[in-house]
DRENKETI-367962 format. One line per field, with one value per residue (C-alpha): residue number from 1; residue in one letter; x negated, y negated, z negated. Coordinates in Angstrom, 3 decimals, always signed. Layout:
N
num = NUM; ...
residuo = A; ...
east = X; ...
north = Y; ...
up = Z; ...
% end
This chain:
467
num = 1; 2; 3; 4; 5; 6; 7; 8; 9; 10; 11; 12; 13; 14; 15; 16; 17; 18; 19; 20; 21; 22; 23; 24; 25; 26; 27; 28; 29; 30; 31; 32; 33; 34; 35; 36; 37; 38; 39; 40; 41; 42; 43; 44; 45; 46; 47; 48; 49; 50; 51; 52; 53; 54; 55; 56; 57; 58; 59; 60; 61; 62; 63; 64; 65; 66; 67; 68; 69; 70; 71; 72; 73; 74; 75; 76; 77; 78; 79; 80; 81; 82; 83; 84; 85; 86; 87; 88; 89; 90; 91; 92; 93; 94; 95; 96; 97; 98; 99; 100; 101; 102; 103; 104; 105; 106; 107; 108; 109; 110; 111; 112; 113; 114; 115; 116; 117; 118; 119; 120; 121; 122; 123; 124; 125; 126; 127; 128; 129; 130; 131; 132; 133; 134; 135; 136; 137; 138; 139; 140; 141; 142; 143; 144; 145; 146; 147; 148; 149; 150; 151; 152; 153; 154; 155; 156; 157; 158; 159; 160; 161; 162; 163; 164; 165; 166; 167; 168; 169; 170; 171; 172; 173; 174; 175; 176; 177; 178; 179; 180; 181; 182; 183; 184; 185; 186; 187; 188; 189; 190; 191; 192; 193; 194; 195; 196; 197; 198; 199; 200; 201; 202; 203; 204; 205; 206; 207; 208; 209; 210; 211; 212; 213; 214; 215; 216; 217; 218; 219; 220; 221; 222; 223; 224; 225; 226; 227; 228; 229; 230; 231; 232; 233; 234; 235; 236; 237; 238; 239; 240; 241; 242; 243; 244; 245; 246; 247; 248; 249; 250; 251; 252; 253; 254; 255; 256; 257; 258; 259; 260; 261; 262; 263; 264; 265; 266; 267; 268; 269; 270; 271; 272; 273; 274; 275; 276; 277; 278; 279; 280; 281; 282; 283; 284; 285; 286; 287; 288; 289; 290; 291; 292; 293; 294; 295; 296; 297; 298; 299; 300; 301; 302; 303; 304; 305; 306; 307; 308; 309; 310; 311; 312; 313; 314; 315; 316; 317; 318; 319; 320; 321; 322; 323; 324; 325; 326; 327; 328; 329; 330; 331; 332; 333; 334; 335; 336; 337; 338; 339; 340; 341; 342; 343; 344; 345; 346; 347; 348; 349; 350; 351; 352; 353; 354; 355; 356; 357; 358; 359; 360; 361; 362; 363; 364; 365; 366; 367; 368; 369; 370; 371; 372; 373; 374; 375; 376; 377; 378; 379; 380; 381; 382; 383; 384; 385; 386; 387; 388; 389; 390; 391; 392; 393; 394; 395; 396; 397; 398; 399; 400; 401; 402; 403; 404; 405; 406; 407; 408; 409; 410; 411; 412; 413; 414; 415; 416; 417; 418; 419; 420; 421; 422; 423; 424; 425; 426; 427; 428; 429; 430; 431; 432; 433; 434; 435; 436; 437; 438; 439; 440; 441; 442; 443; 444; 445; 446; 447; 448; 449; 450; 451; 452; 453; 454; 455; 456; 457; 458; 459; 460; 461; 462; 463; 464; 465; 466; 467
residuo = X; X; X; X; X; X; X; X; X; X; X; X; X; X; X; X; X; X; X; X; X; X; X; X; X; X; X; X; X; X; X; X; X; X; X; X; X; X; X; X; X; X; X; X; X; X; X; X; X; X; X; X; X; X; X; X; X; X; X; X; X; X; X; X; X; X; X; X; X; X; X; X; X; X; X; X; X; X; X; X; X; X; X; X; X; X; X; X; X; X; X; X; X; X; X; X; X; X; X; X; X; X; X; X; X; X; X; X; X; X; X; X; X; X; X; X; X; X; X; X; X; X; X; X; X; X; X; X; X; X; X; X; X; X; X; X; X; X; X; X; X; X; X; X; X; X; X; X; X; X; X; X; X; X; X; X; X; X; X; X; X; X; X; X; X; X; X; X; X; X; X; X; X; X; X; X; X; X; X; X; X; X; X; X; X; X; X; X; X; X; X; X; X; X; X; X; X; X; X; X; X; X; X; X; X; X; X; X; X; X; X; X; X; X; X; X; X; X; X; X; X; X; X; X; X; X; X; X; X; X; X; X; X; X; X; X; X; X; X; X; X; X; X; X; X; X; X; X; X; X; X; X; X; X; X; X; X; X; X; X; X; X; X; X; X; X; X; X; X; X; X; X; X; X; X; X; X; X; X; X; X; X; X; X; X; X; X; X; X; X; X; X; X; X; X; X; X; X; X; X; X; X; X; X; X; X; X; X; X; X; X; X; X; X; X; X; X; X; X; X; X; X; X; X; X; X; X; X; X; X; X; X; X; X; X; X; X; X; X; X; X; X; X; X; X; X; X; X; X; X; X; X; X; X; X; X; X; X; X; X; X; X; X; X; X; X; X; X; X; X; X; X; X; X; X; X; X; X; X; X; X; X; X; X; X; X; X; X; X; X; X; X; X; X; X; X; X; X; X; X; X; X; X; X; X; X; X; X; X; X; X; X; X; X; X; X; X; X; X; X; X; X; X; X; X; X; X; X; X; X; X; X; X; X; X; X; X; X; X; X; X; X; X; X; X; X; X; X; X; X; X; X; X; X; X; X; X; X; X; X; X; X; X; X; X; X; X
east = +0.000; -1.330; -1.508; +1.636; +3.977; +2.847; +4.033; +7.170; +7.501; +6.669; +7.896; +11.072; +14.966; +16.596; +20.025; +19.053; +16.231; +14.116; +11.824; +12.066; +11.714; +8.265; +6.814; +8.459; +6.748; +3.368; +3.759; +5.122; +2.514; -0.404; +1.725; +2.286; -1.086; -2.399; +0.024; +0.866; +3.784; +6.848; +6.002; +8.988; +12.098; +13.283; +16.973; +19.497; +22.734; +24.964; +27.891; +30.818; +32.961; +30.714; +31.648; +35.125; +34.342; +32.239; +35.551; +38.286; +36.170; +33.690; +29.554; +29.258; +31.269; +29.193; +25.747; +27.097; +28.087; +24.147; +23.052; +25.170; +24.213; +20.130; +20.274; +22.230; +19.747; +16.332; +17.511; +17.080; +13.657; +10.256; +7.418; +6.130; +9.828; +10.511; +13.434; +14.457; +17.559; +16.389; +18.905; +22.564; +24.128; +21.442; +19.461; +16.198; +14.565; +11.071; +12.071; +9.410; +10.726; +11.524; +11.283; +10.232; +12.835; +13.861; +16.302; +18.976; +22.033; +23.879; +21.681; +22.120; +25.421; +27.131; +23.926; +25.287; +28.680; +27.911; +26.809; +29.855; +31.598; +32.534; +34.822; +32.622; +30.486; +31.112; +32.264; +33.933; +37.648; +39.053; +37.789; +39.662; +42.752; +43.380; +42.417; +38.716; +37.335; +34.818; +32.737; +32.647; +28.850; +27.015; +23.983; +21.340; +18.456; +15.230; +12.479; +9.165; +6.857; +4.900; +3.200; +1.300; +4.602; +5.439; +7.797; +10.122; +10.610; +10.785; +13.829; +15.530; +15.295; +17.170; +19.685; +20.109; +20.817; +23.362; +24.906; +24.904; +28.405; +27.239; +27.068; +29.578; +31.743; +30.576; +33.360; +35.870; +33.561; +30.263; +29.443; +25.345; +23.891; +20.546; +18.223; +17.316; +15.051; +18.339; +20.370; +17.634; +16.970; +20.464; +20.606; +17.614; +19.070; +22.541; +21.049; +19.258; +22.568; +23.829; +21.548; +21.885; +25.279; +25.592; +23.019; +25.109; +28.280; +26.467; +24.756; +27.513; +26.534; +29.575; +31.437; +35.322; +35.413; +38.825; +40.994; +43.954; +47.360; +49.075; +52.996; +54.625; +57.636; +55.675; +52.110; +50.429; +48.612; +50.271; +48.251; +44.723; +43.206; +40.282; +37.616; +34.510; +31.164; +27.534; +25.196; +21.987; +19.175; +16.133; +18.123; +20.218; +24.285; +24.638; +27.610; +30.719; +30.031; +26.645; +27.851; +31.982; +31.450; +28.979; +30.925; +33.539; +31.705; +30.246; +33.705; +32.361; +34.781; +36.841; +34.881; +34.552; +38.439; +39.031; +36.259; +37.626; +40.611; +39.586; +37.701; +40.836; +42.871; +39.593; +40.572; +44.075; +43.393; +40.845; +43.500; +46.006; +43.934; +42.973; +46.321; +46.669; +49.969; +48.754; +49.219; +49.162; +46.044; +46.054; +43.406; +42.128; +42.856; +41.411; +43.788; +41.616; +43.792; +46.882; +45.596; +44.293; +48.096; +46.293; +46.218; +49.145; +48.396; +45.054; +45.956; +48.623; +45.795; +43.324; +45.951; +47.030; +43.373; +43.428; +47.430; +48.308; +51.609; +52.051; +53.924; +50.587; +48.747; +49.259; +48.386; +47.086; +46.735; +46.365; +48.813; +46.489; +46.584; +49.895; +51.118; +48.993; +51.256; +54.553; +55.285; +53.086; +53.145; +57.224; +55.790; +53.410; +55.330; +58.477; +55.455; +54.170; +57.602; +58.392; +55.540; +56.011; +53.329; +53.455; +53.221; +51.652; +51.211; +47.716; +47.047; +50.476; +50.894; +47.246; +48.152; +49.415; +53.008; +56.263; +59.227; +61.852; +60.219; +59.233; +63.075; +62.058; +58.612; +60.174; +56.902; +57.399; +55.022; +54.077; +51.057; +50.731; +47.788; +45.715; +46.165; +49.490; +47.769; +45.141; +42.143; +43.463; +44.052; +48.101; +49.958; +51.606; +55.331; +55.810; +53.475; +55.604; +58.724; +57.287; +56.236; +59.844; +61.120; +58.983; +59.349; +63.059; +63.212; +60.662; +63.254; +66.286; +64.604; +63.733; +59.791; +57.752; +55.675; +52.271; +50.637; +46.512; +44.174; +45.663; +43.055; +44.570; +46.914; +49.151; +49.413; +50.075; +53.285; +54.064; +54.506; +56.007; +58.573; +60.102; +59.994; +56.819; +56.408; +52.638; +50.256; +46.226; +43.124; +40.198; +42.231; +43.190; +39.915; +37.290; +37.036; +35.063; +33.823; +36.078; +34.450; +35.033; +38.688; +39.525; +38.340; +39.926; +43.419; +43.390; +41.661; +42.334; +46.054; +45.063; +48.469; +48.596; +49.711; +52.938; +53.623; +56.391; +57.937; +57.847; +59.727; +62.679; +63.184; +62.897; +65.778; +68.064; +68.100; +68.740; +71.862; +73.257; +73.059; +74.474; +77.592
north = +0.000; -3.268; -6.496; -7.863; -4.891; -5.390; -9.133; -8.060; -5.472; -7.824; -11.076; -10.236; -10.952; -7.503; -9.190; -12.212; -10.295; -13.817; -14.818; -14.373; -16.653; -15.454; -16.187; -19.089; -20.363; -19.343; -21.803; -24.735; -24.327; -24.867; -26.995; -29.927; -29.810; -30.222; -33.280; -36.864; -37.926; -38.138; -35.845; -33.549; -32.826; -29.949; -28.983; -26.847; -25.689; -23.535; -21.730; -22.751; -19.400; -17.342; -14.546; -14.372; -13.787; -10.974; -9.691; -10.327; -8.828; -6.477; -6.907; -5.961; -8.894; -10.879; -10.159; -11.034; -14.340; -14.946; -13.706; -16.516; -18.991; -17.796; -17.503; -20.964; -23.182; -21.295; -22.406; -26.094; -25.470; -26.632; -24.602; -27.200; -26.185; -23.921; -21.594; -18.805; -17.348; -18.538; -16.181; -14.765; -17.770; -20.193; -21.411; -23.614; -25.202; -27.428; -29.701; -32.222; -35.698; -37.887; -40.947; -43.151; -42.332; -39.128; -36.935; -38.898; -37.730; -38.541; -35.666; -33.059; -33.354; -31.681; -29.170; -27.727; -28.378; -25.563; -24.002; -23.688; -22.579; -19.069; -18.840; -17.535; -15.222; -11.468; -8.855; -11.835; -11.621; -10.112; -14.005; -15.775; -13.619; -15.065; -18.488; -18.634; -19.500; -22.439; -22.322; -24.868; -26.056; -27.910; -29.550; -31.355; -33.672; -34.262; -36.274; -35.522; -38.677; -36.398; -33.229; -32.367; -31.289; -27.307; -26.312; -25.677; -29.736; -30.453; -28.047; -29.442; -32.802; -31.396; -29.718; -33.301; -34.556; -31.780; -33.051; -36.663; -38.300; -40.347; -37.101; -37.968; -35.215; -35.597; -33.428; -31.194; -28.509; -30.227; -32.876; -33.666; -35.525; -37.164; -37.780; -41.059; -41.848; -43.672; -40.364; -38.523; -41.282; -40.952; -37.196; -37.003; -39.649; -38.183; -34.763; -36.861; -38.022; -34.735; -32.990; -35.684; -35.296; -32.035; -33.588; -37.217; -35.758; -33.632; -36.354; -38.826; -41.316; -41.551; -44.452; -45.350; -49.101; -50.842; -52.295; -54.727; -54.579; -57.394; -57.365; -59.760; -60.310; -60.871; -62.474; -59.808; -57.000; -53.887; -51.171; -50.709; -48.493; -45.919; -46.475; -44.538; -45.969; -44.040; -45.867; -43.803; -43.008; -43.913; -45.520; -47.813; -48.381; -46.576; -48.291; -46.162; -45.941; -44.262; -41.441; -41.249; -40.049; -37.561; -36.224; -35.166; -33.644; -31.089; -30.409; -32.081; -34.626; -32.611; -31.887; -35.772; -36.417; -34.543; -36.042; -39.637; -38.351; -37.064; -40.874; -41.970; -40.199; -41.131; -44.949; -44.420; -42.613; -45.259; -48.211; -46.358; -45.939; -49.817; -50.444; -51.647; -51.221; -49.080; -49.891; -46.946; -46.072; -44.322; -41.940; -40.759; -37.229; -35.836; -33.662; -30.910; -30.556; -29.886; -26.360; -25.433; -24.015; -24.507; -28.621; -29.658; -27.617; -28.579; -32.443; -31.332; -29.322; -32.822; -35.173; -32.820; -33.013; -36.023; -36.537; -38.860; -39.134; -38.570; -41.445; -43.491; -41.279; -41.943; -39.490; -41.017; -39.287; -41.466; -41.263; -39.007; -36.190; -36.423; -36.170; -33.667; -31.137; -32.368; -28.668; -28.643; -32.353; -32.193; -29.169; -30.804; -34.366; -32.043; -30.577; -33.682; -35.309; -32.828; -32.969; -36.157; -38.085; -40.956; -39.390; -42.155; -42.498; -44.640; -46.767; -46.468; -47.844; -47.152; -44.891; -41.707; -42.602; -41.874; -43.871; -41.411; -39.192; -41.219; -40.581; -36.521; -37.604; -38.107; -40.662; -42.977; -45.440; -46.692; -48.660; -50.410; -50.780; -53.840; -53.919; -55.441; -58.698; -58.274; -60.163; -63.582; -66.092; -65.413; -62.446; -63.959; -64.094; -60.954; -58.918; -60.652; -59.637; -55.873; -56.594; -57.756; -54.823; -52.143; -53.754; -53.671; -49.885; -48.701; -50.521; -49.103; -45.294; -46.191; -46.479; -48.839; -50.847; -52.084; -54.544; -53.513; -56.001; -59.276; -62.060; -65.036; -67.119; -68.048; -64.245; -63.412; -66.091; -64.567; -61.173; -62.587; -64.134; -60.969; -58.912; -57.080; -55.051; -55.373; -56.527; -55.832; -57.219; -59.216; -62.533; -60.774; -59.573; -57.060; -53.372; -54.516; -52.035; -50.500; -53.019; -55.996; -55.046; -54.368; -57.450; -59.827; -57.640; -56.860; -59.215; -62.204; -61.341; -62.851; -63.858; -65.106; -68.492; -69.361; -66.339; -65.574; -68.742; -68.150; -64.691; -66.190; -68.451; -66.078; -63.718; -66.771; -67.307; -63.599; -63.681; -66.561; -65.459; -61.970; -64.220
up = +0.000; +0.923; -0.823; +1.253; +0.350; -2.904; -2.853; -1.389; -4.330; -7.201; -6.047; -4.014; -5.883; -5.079; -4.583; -2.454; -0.378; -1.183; -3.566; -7.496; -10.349; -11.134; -7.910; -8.082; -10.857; -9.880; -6.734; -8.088; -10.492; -7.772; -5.579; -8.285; -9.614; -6.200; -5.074; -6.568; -8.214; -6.586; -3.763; -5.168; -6.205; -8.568; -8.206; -10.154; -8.126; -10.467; -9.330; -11.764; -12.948; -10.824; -14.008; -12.710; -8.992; -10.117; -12.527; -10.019; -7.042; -8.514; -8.682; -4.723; -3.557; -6.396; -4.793; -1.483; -2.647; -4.129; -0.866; +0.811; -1.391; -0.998; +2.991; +4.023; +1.488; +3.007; +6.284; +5.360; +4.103; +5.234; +4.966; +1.590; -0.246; -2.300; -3.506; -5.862; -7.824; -11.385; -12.700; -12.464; -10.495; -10.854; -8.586; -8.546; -5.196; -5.069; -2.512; -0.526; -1.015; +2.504; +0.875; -1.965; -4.449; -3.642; -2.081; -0.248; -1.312; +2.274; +3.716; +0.930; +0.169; +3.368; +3.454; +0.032; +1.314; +3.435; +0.829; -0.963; +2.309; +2.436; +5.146; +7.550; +5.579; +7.138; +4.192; +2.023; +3.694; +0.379; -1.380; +1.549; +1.345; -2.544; -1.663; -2.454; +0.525; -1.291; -4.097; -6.698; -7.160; -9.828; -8.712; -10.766; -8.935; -10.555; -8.628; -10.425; -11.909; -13.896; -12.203; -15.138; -17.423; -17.573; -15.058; -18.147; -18.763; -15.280; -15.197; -18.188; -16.533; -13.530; -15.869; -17.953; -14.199; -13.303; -16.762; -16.533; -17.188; -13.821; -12.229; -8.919; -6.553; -2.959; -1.862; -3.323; -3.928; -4.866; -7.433; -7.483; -10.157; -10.366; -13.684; -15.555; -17.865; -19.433; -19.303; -20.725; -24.037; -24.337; -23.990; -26.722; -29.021; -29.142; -29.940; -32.975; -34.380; -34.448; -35.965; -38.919; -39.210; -41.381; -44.249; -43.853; -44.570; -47.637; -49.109; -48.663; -46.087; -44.234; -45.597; -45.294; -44.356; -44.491; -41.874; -43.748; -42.128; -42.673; -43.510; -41.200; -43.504; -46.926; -45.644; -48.012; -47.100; -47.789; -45.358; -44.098; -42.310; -43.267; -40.307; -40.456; -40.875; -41.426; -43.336; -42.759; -45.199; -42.418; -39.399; -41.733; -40.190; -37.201; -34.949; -34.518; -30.494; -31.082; -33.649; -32.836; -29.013; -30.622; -33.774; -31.076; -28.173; -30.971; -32.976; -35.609; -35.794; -37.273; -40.657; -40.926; -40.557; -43.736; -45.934; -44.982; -45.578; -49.000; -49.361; -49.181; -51.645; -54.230; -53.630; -54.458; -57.707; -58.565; -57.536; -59.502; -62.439; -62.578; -62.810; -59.392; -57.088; -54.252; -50.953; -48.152; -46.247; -43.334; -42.140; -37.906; -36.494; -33.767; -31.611; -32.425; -35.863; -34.364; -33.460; -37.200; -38.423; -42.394; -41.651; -43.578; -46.370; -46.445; -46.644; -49.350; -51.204; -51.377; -52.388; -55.308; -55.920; -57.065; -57.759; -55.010; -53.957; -49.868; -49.390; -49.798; -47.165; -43.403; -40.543; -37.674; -33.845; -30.887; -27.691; -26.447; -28.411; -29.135; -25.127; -24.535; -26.091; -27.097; -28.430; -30.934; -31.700; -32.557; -34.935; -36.780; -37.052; -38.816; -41.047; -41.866; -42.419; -44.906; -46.931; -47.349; -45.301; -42.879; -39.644; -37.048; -33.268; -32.380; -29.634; -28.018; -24.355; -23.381; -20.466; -21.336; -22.845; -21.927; -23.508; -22.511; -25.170; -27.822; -29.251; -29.674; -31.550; -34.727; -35.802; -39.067; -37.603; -33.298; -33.458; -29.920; -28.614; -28.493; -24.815; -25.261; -26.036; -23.343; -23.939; -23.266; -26.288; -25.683; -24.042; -20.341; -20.450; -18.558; -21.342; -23.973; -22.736; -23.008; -26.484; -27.191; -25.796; -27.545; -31.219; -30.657; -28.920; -31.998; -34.924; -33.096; -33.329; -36.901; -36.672; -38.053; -35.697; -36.082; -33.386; -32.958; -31.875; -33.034; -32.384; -33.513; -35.312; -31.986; -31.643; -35.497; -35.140; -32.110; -33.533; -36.777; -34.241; -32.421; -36.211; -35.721; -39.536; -39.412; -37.361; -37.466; -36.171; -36.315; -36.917; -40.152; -41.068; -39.616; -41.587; -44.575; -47.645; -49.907; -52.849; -50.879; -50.100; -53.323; -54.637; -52.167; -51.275; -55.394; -57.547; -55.785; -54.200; -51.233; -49.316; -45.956; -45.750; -43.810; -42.950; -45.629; -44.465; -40.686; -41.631; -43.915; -41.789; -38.590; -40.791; -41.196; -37.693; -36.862; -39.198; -38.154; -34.636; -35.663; -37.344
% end
């Protein structure tokens, strides 16, 4: 046997007939080292749910596919490229860059669009008889700066670019995305935060800062809202953007709900025990509770903890979560109901509501969303005619209604105006610590001025129009 049949032997992917992974390696290895920066580009194409075309069609059909996939990228090859099936239904090319900056995505796109594109491939007619003619491809782009890094960071850079959020679909059945030193800080510091996160919550550093809802009729404030904040031991506060996107693309979220939750049922017992009157705080859900069947008990289970009536204790999911299965949202809204907690709708009218169900929700509280006020210094009279309209449709199905994002004191007599209950915002005041609500909303009664006023006299007018 000569040294090219043994080549063939050791270096050749059984499946695809073309080269594997360890040759692969070798020759990007002495290709890099030997050129400049920016000469290539390393690329990851994955197959998405390549597992259930080898279930629904058996492992034959599967190694055709690979084959496919193998055979239509090596003929758009040059003799400098290089390609190999990494493993499974990965693949990983060494491409030679055309220009300055790269691959150009105009000539790669349709070249894995073809890719994708089964319809012609002979022994595959069983795929195209149940509608899977195309594969659905993940590409990631990486064009190399640094030659001297192990082939195994150059990959991950690729990979961060297949995962980029500015990853973009060039057709139906492709989406390509290409790597940043941006994307990849990110990446790296959001993988920092999370590994934090466990010791934070053990060691206490996640705070519950205060939001005050105002009551439109009284001019005190009878409500806040519990709003997370992480006051870390070596980075110092860490803004809600940076951790909150995090906490829920790892499920941690969901751990952190119940210790503000918990936060918040210690600030009641400690309001109570000063001899203050409480006032009811309301505490963030992510939609991932509504699947945990335990949830209501659980909540039931803290507040006994620390003997806090439920009344005091709102429950807060946004619009989102609560469209997204109306089922189980009706379910958990009678559960809540019944154990005697404030059950609350978030951010309604931020694009996923529908007002012809809002009547089956049962909710004790709509808070509409901040968007209702836009960004301008007063809402247009088209937007206030809206407002108007939800207030009144939210009183007439018996909720409460609480106006987010108030910025101002036009807006704040605006709202007091058409009988808003509450109304929240930066005008009011900004989340603040629990000390520093307590001793303005407590000590010092704080009262909003006018407001009582503007609401007696608002009432007198209502009943004298009603007469």
């Amino acid at each position: 046997m000569d040294n090219q049949e043994l080549l063939n032997i050791s270096f050749r992917d059984t499946v695809t007939g073309g080269w594997n992974s360890t040759y692969f390696e070798l020759e990007a290895g002495k290709r890099l080292t030997s050129r400049k920066p920016g000469t290539y580009s390393f690329v990851v194409c994955d197959i998405e749910g390549f597992t259930y075309i080898n279930d629904l069609f058996g492992i034959e059909i599967g190694n055709k596919v690979l084959a496919h996939v193998y055979t239509t990228l090596e003929k758009y090859l040059t003799s400098e490229d290089l390609l190999c099936r990494q493993t499974n239904d990965w693949f990983n090319l060494i491409l030679t860059n055309n220009n300055s900056e790269g691959l150009d995505i105009r000539q790669w796109a349709p070249i894995f669009e073809l890719v994708a594109d089964l319809s012609d491939v002979p022994g595959l007619g069983v795929m195209k008889a149940k509608n899977m003619a195309f594969l659905s491809l993940k590409v990631g782009i990486y064009s190399i700066t640094d030659t001297a890094e192990p082939i195994i960071a150059i990959r991950d850079k690729a990979f961060i670019a297949q995962k980029s959020i500015k990853a973009k679909k060039t057709s139906a059945h492709v989406e390509i995305g290409y790597y940043s030193e941006f994307e990849a800080k990110k990446k790296a510091r959001e993988y920092s935060i999370f590994r934090k996160m466990e010791k934070a919550l053990r060691e206490g550093e996640f705070e519950a800062y205060l939001q005050p809802k105002l009551n439109l009729k009284s001019g005190a404030v009878t409500g806040a809202e519990a709003l997370v904040r992480w006051n870390d031991s070596e980075l110092g506060l860490i803004p809600p953007n940076d951790f909150i996107p995090v906490m829920e693309k790892y499920g941690f979220v969901t751990d952190v709900d119940m210790y503000m939750f918990e936060e918040c049922c210690k600030l009641l017992r400690s309001w109570i025990d000063k001899g203050y009157n409480p006032i009811r705080l309301s505490s963030n859900f992510s939609g991932l509770h509504m699947r945990n069947k335990q949830f209501v008990e659980e909540l039931l289970h803290i507040a006994g903890k620390y003997d806090i009536p439920t009344i005091y204790l709102e429950v807060e999911f946004s619009e989102r979560a609560v469209f997204e299965d109306l089922t189980m949202t009706k379910r958990l809204a009678a559960k809540l109901r019944n154990a005697g907690f404030m059950f609350a709708i978030d951010d309604f009218g931020s694009g996923y509501s529908a007002l012809n169900m809002l009547s089956e929700l049962d909710a004790d509280i709509i808070k509409l969303d901040r968007s209702f006020l836009s960004d301008s210094f007063f809402p247009d009279a088209g937007r206030q005619y809206v407002i108007e309209a939800m207030i009144e449709l939210c009183h007439n199905l018996g909720m409460e209604v609480i106006v987010e994002g108030v910025e101002n004191e036009a807006q704040l007599q605006f709202l007091c105006r058409l009988r808003s209950d509450m109304a929240q915002g930066y005008s009011i005041s900004k989340p603040v610590s629990s000390a520093t609500f307590e001793e303005k909303y407590f000590l010092n009664k704080f009262s909003w001025p006018g407001i009582r006023e503007l609401s007696d006299l608002i009432e007198e007018k209502y009943e004298s129009e009603e007469e």
